[in-house]
C-alpha positions as CSV (number, residue, x, y, z in Angstrom):
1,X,-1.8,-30.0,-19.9
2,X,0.9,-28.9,-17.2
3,X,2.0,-26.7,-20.4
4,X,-1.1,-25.2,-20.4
5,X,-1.0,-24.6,-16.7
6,X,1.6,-22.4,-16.2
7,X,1.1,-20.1,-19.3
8,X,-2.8,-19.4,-17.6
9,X,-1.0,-18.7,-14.5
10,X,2.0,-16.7,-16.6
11,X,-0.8,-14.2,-18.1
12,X,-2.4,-14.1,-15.0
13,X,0.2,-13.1,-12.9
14,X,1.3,-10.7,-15.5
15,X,-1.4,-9.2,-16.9
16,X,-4.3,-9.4,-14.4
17,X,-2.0,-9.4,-10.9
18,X,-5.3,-7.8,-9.1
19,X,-7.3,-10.9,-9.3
20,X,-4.7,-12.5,-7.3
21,X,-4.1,-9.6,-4.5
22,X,-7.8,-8.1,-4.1
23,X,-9.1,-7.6,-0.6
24,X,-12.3,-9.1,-0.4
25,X,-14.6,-7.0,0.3
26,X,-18.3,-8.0,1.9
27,X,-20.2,-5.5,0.2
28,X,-19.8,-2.4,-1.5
29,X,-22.0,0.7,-1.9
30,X,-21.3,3.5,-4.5
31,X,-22.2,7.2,-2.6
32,X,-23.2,9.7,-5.1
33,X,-23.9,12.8,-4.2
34,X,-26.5,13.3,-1.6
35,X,-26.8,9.5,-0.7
36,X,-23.4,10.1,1.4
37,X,-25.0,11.3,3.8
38,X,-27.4,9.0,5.2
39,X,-24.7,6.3,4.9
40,X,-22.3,7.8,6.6
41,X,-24.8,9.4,10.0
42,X,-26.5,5.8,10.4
43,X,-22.6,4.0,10.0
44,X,-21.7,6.1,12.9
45,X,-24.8,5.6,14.8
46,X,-24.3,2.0,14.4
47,X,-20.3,2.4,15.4
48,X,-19.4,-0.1,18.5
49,X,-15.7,0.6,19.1
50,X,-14.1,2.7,16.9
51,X,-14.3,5.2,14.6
52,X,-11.2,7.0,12.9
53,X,-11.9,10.0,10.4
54,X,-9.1,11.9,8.2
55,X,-11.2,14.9,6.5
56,X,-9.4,17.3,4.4
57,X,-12.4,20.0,5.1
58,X,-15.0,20.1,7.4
59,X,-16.7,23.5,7.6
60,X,-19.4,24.5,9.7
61,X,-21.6,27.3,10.7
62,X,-22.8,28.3,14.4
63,X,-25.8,29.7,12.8
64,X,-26.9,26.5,11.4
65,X,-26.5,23.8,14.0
66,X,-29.3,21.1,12.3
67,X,-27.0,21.7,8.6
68,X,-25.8,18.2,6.9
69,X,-22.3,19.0,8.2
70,X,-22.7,19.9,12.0
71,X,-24.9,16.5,12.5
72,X,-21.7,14.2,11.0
73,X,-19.6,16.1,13.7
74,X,-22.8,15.8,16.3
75,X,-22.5,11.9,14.9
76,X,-18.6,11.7,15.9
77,X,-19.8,13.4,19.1
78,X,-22.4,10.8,20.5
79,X,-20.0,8.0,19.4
80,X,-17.5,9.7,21.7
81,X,-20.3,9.6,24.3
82,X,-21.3,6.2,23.9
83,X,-17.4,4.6,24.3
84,X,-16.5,4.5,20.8
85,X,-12.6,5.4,20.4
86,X,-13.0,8.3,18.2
87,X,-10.3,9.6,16.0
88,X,-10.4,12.9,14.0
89,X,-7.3,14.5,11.6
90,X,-8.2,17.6,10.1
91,X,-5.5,19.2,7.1
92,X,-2.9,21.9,8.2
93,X,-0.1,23.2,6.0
94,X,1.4,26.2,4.7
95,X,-1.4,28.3,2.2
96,X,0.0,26.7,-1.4
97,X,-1.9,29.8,-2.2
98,X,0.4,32.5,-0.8
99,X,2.2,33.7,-4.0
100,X,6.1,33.3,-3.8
101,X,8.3,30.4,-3.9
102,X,7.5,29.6,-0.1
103,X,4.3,30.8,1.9
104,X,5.1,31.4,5.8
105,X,1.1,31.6,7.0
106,X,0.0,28.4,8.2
107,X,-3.1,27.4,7.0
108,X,-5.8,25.0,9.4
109,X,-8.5,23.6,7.8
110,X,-11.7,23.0,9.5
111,X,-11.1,25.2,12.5
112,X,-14.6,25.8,14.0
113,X,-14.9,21.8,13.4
114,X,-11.5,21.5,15.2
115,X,-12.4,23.7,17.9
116,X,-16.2,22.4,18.3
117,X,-14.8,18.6,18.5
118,X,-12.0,19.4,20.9
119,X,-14.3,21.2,23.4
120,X,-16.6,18.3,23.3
121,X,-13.6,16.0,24.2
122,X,-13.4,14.4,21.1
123,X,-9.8,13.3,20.3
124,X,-8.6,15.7,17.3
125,X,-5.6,16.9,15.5
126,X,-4.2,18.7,12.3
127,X,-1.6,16.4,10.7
128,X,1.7,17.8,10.0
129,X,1.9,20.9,8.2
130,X,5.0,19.5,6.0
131,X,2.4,17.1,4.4
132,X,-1.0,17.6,2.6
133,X,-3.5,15.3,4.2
134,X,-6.0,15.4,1.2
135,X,-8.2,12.2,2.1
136,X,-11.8,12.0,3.3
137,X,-12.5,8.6,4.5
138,X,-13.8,6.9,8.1
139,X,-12.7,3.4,9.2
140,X,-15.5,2.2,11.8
141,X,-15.0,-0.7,13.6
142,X,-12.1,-1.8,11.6
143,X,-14.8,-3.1,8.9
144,X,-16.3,-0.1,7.0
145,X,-14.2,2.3,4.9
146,X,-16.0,5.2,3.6
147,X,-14.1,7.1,1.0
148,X,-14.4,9.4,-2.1
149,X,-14.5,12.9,-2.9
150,X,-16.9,14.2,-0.2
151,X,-15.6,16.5,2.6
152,X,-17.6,17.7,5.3
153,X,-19.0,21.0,3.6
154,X,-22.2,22.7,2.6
155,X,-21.4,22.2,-1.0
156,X,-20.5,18.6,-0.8
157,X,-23.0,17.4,1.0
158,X,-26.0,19.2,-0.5
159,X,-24.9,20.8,-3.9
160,X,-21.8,19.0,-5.6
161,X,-21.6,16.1,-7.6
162,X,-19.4,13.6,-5.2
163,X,-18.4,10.1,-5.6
164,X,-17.8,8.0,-2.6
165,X,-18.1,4.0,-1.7
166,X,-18.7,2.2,1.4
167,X,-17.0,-1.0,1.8
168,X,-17.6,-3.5,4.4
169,X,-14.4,-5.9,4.5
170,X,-11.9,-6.0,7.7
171,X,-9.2,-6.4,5.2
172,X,-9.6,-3.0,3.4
173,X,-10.2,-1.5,6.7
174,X,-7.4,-2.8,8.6
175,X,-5.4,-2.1,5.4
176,X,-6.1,1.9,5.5
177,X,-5.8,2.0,8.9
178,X,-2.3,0.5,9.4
179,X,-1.6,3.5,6.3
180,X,-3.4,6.2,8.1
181,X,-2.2,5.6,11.6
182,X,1.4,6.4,10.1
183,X,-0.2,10.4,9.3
184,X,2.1,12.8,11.0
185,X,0.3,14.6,14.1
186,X,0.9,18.6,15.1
């Protein structure tokens, strides 16, 4: 029997190690596509204390102030206004896209989204341009982790096929945010 112990916890250890270190998680909701959305406005509605959002690309237009994309940053906005610590990075580095072996224009993602949270007093930076800061994901309240491949754009949010996940669980939570707290600020 104690033979037969330590080989089930042998395999284990060695062939399934995630069982053993999983964060446990509450509940978990796949995003697809449109349903991102709606998740993410009413989790920031809902927001208490804090909110911290890395977005690789969040592009609006003045034109269209009631699009998908302006009412996330109006959401980050009235959480602002309501007490809630708010915390936006937005991606800056040098344009990979400038041909030669080393580009020298800066590229700022997001800057009308920059510029509209900053004038509403929003706390806001581009991380440093040395690093590409590729993630889209919100921590709220140190409990909910939104993440997947939706940014903050027309396309995204209304025309692409995304995949993202909400997952309730202070353990992932406090887990990304001890990893994204460490993001270089300009």
């Amino acid at each position: 029997m104690k033979y037969l112990f330590i080989v089930i916890i042998f395999f284990t250890c060695t062939f399934c190690p995630s069982i053993l270190f999983a964060l446990p998680a509450d509940d978990v909701v796949p995003l697809v596509d449109q349903e991102y959305y709606f998740h993410v406005h009413r989790a920031m509605k809902d927001a208490k204390n804090s909110i911290f959002c890395v977005m690789y690309s969040a592009n609006i237009n003045p034109k269209y102030p009631k699009s998908k994309e302006y009412q996330l940053l109006d959401g980050l906005v009235d959480a602002h206004k309501r007490g809630v610590a708010v915390t936006v990075i937005f991606e800056k580095n040098i344009a990979f896209w400038e041909k030669g072996a080393k580009g020298k224009t800066v590229e700022k993602k997001s800057p009308k989204a920059y510029e509209f949270l900053k004038e509403k007093g929003v706390p806001v930076f581009y991380d440093s341009v040395k690093n590409i800061t590729h993630s889209k994901i919100l921590v709220i309240d140190n409990y909910v982790t939104i993440l997947g491949s939706t940014n903050w754009t027309y396309s995204a949010l209304n025309k692409n096929h995304e995949a993202s996940v909400l997952i309730k669980s202070r353990s992932v939570a406090e887990s990304f945010l001890a990893k994204l707290n460490k993001i270089p600020r300009d």
